[in-house]
C-alpha positions in Angstrom: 0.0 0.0 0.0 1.4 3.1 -1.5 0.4 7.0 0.1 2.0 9.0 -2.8 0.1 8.2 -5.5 -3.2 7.1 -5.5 -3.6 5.7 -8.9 -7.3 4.1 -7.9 -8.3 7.7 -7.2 -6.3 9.4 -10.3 -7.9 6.6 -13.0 -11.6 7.4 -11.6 -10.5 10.8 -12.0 -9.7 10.2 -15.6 -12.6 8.1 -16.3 -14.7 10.8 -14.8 -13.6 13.7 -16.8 -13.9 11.2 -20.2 -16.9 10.6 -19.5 -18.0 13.9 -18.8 -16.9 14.9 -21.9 -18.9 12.4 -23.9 -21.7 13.6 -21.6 -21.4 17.2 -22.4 -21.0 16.4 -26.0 -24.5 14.3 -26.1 -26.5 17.2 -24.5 -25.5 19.4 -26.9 -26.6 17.3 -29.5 -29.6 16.6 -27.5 -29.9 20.6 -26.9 -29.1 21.7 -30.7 -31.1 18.7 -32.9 -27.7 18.4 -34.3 -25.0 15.7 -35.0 -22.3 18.3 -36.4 -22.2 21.3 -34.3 -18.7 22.1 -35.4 -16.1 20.5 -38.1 -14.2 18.6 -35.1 -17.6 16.6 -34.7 -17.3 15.6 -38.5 -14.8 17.2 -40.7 -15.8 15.6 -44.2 -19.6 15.9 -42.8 -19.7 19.2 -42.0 -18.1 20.3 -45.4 -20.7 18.1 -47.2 -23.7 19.4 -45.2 -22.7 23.1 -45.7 -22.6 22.3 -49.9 -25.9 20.6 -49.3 -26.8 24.0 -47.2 -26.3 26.3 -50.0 -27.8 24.1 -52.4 -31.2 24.0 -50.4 -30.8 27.9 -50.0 -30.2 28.8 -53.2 -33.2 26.4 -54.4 -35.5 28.2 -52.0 -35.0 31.7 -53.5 -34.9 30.5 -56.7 -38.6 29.2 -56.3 -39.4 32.4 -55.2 -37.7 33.7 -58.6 -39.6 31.3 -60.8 -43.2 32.6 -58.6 -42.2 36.0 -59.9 -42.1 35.3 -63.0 -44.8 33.4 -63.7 -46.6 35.9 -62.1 -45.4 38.9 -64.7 -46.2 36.4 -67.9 -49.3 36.1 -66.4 -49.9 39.9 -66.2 -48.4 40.1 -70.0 -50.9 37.4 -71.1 -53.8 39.3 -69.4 -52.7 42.7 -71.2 -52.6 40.8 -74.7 -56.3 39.1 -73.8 -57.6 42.7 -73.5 -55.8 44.3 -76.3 -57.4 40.5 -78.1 -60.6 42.0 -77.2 -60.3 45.8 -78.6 -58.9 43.8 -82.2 -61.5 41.7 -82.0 -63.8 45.0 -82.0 -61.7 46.8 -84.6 -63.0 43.7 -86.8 -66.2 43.6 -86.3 -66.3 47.6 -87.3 -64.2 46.7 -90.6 -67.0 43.9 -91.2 -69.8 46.8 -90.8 -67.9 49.6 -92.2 -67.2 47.3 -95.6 -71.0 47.1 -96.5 -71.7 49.5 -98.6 -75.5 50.2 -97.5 -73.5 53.0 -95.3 -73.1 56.7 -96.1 -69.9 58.8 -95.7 -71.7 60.0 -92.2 -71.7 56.5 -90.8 -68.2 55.4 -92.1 -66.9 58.5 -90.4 -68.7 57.5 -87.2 -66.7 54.0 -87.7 -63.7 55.6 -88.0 -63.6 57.7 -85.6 -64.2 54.6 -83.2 -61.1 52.8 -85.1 -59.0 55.8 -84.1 -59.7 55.6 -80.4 -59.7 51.7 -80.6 -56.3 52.3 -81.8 -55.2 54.4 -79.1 -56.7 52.2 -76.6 -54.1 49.6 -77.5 -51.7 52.0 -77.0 -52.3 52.8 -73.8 -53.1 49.5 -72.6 -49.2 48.6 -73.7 -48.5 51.9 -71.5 -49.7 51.2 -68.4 -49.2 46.9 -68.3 -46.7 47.6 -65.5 -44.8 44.7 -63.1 -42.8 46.0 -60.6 -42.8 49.6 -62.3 -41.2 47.8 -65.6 -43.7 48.2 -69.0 -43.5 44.7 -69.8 -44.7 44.7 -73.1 -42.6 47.8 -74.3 -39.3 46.6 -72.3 -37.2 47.0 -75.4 -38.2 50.6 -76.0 -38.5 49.8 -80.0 -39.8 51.8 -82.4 -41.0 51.4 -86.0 -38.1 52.0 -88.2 -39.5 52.4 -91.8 -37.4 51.8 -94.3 -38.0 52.9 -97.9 -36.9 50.9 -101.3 -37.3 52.2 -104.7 -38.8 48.9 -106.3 -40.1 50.8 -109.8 -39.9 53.8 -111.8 -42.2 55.4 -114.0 -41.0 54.9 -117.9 -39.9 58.2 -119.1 -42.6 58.8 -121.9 -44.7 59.3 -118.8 -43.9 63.4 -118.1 -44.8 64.2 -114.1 -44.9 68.1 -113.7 -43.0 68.1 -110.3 -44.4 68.5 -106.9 -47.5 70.3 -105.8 -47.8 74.1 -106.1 -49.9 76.4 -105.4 -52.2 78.2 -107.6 -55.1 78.4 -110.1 -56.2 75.0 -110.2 -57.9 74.3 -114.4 -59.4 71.2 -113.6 -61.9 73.8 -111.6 -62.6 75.4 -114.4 -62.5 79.4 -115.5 -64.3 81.9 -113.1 -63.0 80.3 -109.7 -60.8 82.6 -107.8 -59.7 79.6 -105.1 -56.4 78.3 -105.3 -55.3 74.9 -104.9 -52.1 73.0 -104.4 -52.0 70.3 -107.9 -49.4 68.9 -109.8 -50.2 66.6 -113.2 -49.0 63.0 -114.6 -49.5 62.9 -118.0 -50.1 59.7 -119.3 -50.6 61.1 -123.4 -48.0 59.4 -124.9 -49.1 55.7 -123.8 -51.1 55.0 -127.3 -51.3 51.4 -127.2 -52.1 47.7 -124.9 -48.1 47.5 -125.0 -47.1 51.1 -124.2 -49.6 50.5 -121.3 -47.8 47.3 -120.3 -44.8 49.0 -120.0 -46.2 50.4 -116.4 -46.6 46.8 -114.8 -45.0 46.8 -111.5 -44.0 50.0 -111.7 -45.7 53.2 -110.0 -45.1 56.9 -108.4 -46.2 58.5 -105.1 -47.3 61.5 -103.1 -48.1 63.1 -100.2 -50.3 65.7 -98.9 -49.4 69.2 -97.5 -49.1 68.2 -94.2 -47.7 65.2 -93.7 -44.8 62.9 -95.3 -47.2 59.9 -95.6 -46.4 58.1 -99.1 -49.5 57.2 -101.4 -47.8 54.6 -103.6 -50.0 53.7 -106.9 -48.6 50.3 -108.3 -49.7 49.1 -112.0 -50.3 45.5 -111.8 -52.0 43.5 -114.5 -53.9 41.3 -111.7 -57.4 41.3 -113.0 -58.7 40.3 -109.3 -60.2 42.7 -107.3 -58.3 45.6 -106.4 -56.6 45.8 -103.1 -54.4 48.4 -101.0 -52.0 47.9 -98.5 -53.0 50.3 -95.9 -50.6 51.7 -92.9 -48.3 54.7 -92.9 -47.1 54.1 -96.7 -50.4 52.8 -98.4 -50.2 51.1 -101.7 -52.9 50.6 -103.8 -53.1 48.5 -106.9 -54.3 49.5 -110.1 -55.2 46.8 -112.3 -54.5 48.0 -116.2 -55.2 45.2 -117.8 -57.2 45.1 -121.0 -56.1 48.9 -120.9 -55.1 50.0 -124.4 -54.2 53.8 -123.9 -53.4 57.1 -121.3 -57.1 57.7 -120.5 -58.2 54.0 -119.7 -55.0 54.3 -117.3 -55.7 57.6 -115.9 -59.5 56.8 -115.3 -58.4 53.2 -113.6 -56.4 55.1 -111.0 -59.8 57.7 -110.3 -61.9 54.4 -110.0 -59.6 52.8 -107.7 -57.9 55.1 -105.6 -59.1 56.4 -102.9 -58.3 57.9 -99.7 -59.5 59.4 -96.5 -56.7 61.6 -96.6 -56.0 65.3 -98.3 -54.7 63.4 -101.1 -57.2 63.3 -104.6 -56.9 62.1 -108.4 -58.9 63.4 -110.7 -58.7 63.4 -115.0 -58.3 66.7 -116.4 -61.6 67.4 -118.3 -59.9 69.3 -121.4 -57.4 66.0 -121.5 -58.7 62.5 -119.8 -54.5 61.3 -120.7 -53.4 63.6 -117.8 -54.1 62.9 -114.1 -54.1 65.9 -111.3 -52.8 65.3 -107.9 -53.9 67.6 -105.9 -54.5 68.8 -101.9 -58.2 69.5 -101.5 -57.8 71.5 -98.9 -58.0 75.0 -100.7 -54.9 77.5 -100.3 -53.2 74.7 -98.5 -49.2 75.7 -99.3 -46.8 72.7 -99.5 -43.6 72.2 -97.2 -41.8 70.6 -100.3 -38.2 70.9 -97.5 -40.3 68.3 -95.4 -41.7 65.7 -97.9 -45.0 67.2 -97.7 -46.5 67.9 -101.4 -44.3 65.9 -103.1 -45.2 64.2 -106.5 -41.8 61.4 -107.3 -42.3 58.8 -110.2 -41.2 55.9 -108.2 -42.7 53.5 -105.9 -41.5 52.6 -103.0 -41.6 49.5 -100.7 -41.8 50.0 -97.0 -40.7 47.6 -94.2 -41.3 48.4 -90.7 -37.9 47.3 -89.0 -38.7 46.6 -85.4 -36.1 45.7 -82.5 -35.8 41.9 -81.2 -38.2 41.1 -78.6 -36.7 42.2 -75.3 -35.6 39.6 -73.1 -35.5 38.6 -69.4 -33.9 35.6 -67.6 -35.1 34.0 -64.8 -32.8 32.0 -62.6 -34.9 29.0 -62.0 -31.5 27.4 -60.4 -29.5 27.2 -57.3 -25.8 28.1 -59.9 -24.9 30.2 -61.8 -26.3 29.9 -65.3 -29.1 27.9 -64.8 -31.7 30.5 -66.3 -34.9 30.5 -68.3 -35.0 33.1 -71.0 -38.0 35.0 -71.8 -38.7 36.5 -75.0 -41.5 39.2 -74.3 -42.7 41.1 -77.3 -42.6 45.0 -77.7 -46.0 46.2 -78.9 -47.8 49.1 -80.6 -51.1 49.5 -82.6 -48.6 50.5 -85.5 -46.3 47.5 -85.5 -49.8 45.8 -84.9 -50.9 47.3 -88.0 -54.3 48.5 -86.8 -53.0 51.9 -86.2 -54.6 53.6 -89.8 -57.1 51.3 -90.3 -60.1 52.6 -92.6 -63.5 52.1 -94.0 -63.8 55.1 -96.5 -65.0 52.5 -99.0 -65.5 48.6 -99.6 -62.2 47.9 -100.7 -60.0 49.8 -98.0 -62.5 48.4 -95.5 -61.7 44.6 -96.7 -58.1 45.5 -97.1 -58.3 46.8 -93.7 -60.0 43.4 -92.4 -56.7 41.7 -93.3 -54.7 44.0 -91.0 -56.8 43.1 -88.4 -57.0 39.3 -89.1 -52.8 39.3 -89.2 -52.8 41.5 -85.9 -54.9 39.0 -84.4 -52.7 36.2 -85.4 -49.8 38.0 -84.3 -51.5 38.4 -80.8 -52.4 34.2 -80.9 -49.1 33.4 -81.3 -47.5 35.9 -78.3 -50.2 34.8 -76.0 -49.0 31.1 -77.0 -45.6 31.8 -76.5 -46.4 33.1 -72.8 -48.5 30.6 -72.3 -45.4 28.1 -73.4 -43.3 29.9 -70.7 -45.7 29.9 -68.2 -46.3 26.1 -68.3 -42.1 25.7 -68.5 -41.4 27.6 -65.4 -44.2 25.9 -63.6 -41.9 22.6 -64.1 -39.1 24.6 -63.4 -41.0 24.9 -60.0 -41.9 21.5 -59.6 -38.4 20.4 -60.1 -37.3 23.2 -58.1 -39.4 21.7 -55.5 -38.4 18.5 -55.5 -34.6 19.1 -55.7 -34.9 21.2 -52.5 -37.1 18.2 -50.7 -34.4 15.8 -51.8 -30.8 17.8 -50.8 -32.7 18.3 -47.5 -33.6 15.0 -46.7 -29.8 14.1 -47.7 -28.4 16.9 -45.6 -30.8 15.9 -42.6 -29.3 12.4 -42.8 -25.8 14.1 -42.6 -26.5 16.7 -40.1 -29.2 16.5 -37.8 -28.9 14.0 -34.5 -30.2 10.7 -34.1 -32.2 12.0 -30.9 -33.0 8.2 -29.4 -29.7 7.3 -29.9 -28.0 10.3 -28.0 -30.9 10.1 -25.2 -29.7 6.6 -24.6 -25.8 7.3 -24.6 -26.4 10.5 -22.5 -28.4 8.5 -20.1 -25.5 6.0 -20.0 -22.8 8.3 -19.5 -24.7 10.0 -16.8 -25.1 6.5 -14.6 -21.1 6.2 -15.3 -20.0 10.0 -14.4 -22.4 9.3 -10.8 -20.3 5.8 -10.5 -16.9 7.6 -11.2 -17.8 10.1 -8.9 -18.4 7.1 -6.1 -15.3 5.4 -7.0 -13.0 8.1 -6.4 -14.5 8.6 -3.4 -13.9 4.6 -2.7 -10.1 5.3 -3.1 -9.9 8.3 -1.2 -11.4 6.4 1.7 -8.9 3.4 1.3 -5.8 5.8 1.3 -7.5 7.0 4.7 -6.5 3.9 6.1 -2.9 4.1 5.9 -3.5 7.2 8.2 -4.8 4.8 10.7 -2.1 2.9 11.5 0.0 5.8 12.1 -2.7 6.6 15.0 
């Protein structure tokens, strides 16, 4: 028996401090929910958990990305439904306006509804806000019109030059009004082949007061006659069958037609020569701004418009992993229903097309959100389902096996108690070395 060192009392001690350790270590698992509190519980765990972590994190916000976007296609879609609805109207005035039981007070009537039909669309595509963005004019485009010389008059065909202003003959002598007129004079076409020499070729004016081009084309179509109305009308003049000047000159009176300041009319002392003229009397050309301009050309215009404006939505947790959007930049003009008219049958039909190709146009944007919409509700779904699944793996890595710890903790709390009792045995058998020394 040994007094120095009481190695009974020393290895309790040590058992006792090991085991409080393992004890401590269980509540705080207990007291947490977790297995890995820091990386000493699990080095290679804790890394994986935390990747897992900001997987599940980045998935969450990202679903919340994906919410918000459906939600602006579905404002988009509603805007184009109700700008569906105002075309839709604009058609059935077109249908009325092209039967010809009407007078000129009713067809104005109809117009004047087209015009604020038209600027209803407009400001529909104005105020379709999300989050203070105009979704359907995110590109900011505009109608870029660009103009191609596509035919010439032949040169037996004399055109006096632009409009000026003066004494206009076709009026006749004793009028004192004055009018801005220019001529085309179509004498020298004698025969069917001089006539023929004017297929696909054409000229065009404006009025006064504006820089809108009236394009006459020749054609030898002997269907029904048909203009392309918007900001550069063209209307076709059929010739065929036409042998000289005046058959051509009295086919362009017959055809054309316009509710604009613009009028043809033969010149009574010579049916071979056409006046173009402003019917607006004393009305002084602005020749400087393409407004009363007579040119022996027609022209072809194309409305260039921007590329649809684009968003991205990150419907992932990486960087990357987006959904692009493709929202389309609207206007009644690049609709086409922006001049619509109804002046007579045939602009009225001609007009009906616009309005059947603007409403195709609108069928297949609303498609296309539609499309999106239903691809970033799987995006969601996924989304969904990847965050269920990197959470269920990063519970298995992380969180604490709560039986399993209540049991250890419970068993290294009956062995701290019997440490604690055998220490005190040992201190109580080195006591008795003291005893003998009494």
């Amino acid at each position: 028996m040994v007094i120095q060192h009481n190695m009974q009392a020393q290895n309790g001690s040590r058992i006792f401090k090991k085991v409080n350790r393992e004890r401590g270590r269980e509540s705080e698992r207990l007291g947490s929910g977790y297995r890995i509190n820091r990386a000493a519980d699990d080095a290679a765990g804790l890394s994986m958990s935390e990747k897992l972590r900001t997987q599940i994190r980045g998935l969450h916000k990202a679903e919340d990305n994906i919410q918000n976007g459906i939600s602006l296609l579905q404002t988009a879609e509603g805007a184009l439904g109700e700008i569906t609805n105002v075309v839709q109207r604009m058609r059935e005035l077109c249908v009325q306006g092209a039967n010809d039981t009407y007078v000129e007070a009713d067809r104005e009537a109809i117009q004047k509804e087209l015009y604020e039909l038209s600027d209803c669309i407009d400001d529909i595509l104005e105020y379709t806000e999300f989050n203070t963005m105009k979704i359907l004019k995110l590109g900011e485009a505009y109608i870029d019109y660009r103009e191609t010389v596509v035919g010439t008059l032949p040169s037996s065909v004399a055109v006096s030059g632009d409009l000026q202003l003066g004494p206009f003959p076709a009026l006749g002598v004793g009028t004192t009004l004055q009018y801005s007129f220019a001529t085309i004079d179509f004498s020298s076409l004698q025969t069917a082949a001089d006539v023929q020499t004017l297929i696909d070729a054409g000229f065009h004016t404006t009025c006064c007061t504006c820089d809108n081009k009236y394009n006459i084309r020749f054609t030898n179509n002997q269907s029904t006659p048909s203009v392309n109305v918007g900001r550069n009308p063209v209307f076709d003049v059929n010739i065929s069958g036409i042998t000289n000047g005046a058959g051509v000159v009295n086919a362009i009176v017959r055809t054309v037609y316009t509710n604009h300041f613009t009028r043809f009319m033969a010149d009574p002392q010579n049916s071979s020569i056409l006046y173009v003229y402003d019917y607006r009397p004393g009305q002084m050309p602005d020749i400087s701004q393409n407004r009363g301009i007579v040119k022996p050309e027609l022209i072809r215009t194309d409305a260039v418009i921007d590329d649809p404006a684009s968003m991205h939505i990150q419907v992932g947790a990486n960087a990357m992993q987006l959904v692009k959007m493709d929202l389309p930049t609207l206007s009644s003009a690049i609709l086409g229903v922006d001049l619509l008219g109804v002046e007579s049958n045939l602009i009225a039909n001609n007009s009906l097309e616009r309005v059947d190709m603007a409403l195709e146009d609108l069928n297949g944007e609303r498609s296309k959100i539609g499309a999106l919409q239903n691809r970033l509700e799987y995006a969601y779904s996924y989304a969904e389902n990847a965050e269920e699944n990197q959470q269920a793996a990063e519970s298995l890595l992380r969180d604490n096996n709560m039986a399993e710890s209540m049991m250890k903790f419970v068993s290294t709390d009956i062995l701290s108690q019997v440490s604690q009792s055998m220490i005190s045995q040992a201190n109580q058998n080195s006591e008795t070395v003291l005893s003998l020394l009494r």
